[in-house]
N, C-alpha and C positions, 0 to 999 in steps of 0.2 A: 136810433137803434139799428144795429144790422146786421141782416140772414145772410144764410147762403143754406142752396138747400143741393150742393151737389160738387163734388169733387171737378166740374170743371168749371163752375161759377166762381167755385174758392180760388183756383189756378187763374182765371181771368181778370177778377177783381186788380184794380188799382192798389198799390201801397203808397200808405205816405209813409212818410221821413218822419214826421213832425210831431213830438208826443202828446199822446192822448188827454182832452183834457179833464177827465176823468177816471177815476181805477174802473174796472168793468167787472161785471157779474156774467160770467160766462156758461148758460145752459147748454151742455153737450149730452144732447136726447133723441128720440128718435121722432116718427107723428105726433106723441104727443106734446113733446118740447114742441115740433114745429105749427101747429096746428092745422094739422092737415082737415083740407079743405075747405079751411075759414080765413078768413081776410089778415093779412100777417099781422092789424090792429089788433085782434079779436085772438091772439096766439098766448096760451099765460106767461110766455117772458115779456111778452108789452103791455100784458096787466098790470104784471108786476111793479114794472118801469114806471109806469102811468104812478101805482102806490111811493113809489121810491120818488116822485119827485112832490109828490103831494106831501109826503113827510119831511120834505126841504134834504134829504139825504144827498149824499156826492159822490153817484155811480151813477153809469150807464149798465147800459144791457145789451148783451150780445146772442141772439139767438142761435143755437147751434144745433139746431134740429134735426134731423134728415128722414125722412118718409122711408119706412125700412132698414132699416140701421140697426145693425146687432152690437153686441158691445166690441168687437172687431174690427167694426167699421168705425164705431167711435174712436176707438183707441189710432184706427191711423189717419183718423183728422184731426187728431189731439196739436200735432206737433203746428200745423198751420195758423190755432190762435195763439199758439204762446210765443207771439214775437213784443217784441217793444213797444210799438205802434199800437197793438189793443189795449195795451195797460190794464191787462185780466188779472186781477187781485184776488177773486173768488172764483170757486169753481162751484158745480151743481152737477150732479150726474145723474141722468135718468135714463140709464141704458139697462136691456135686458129682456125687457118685452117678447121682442124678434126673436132669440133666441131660444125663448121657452116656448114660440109659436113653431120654432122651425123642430125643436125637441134638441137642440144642439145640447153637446157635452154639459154638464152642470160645473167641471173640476175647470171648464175652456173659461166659461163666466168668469167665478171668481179669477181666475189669471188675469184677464184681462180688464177687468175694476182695478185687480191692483193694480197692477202696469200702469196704466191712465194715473193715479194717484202718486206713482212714484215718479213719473216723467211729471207730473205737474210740481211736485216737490220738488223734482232734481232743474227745474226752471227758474221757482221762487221758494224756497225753506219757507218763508213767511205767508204762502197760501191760504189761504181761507176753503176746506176740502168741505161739500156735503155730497150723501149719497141719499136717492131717495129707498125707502122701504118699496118693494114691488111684491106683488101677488101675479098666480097666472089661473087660467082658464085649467081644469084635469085633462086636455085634450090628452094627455101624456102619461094620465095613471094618478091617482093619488099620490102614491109614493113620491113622484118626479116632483108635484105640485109642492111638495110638504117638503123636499131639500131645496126646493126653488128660493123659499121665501127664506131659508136660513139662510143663505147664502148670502144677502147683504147685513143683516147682523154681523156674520161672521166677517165681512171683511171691514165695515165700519171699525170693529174691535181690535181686528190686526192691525188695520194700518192707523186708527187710531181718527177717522175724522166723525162726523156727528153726521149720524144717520136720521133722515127726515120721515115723517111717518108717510103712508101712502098716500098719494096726491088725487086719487079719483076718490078716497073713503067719500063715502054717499052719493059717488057720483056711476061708477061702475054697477050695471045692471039693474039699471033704471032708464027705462025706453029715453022717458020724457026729456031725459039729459044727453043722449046717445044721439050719434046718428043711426040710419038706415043700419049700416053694418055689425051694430050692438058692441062696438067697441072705440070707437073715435069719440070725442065728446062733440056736444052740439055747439054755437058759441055761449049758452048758458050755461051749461057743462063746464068749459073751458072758464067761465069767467067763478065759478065757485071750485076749479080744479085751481086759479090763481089765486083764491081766498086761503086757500087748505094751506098752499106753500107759502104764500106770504104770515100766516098765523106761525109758523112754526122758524122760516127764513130772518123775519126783522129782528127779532131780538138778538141774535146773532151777529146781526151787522152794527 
C-alpha cells in the first residue's frame, strides 16, 4: 500500500516504468482518508485493503490523504496518481471537510468535485467514480450546514457516479470513538469508519 501525505513527498517519490500489478483503489481525502494520528496500518484505506485481500479481490490501495486538504487541494494532486504506473481503476473521494471548516464558498465545492471527476474521466472513460456523503459541524449557520450536505447528492447526480453514505454515521460525536479533538476518529473509530465503507464500497467492486 502507498501514501504520501504532502506535495513534496509526492515530487520526491521514485517512479517505476513497470506496470502495476494490480488495478488500485485510489482514496483521495483529507485526515480522515489519511488517518491522522494513527499508525498508517490503523488508516481506513489499509483496513480496507487488509478486507480486499481477505476477500481474494485483485486491487491494491493507494492512500491519498492529506491532513488539511480542502477539495482544492485534492483537485491539484488529482493529476500525480493518474499516471500508468498506479494502475488507479477506482476512484473514492472524501474531500470537503476543510472546506466547510474554513466556511469556503459552497458554489467553489461543488466545482471542484466535479473537476476531480472529469479529469479522472478524461484519464480513463472506464473509471470506477465514488463520492462519499459528508455532513459538517453548524460552525457556519444552519443554512451553510443544510446546502453543505446537498452538495454532494447534487454532484453525484450530475456527473453521474454513486455517492456513498457518510463514512463516520455512528461514529461522529461519540467521545469514546474520537479523539481528544472531537473530530479525528480513534483507531477504533477508524476501524468501524472502514466497516461503514467497506459495507457499502465491495458490492460495487
Amino acid at each position: 500500500m502507498s501514501a504520501c501525505s504532502d506535495a513534496g513527498e509526492e515530487a520526491n517519490q521514485p517512479v517505476s516504468a513497470a506496470p502495476p500489478a494490480k488495478p488500485a483503489i485510489l482514496f483521495l481525502g483529507d485526515s480522515l482518508t489519511a488517518g491522522y494520528r494513527l499508525e498508517l496500518s490503523q488508516s481506513p484505506p489499509a483496513l480496507i485493503e487488509q478486507k480486499i485481500a481477505a476477500a481474494g479481490m485483485n486491487y491494491s490501495v493507494i492512500n491519498g490523504g492529506r491532513s488539511g486538504d480542502t477539495s482544492a487541494g485534492g483537485l491539484s494532486r488529482l493529476a500525480w496518481y493518474l499516471r500508468p504506473e498506479t494502475g488507479v481503476k477506482v476512484l473514492v473521494i472524501g474531500l470537503g471537510s476543510n472546506d466547510a471548516i474554513r466556511g469556503l464558498p459552497l458554489a467553489d465545492l461543488e466545482k471542484n468535485l466535479r473537476e476531480i471527476v472529469r479529469r479522472a474521466r478524461a484519464y480513463d472513460a472506464e473509471m470506477k467514480i465514488f463520492l462519499f456523503q459528508m455532513y459538517t459541524f453548524p460552525n457556519m449557520g444552519p443554512r451553510y450546514a443544510g446546502d453543505y450536505e446537498k452538495v454532494f447528492g447534487a454532484v453525484a447526480r450530475a456527473e453521474r457516479i454513486t455517492l456513498l453514505p457518510f463514512p463516520l454515521a455512528g461514529i461522529a460525536g461519540k467521545p469514546a470513538l474520537n479523539q481528544a479533538d472531537g473530530i479525528h476518529p480513534t483507531a477504533e473509530g477508524a476501524r468501524l469508519m472502514a466497516e461503514n465503507i467497506w459495507k457499502a464500497l465491495q458490492p460495487a467492486l
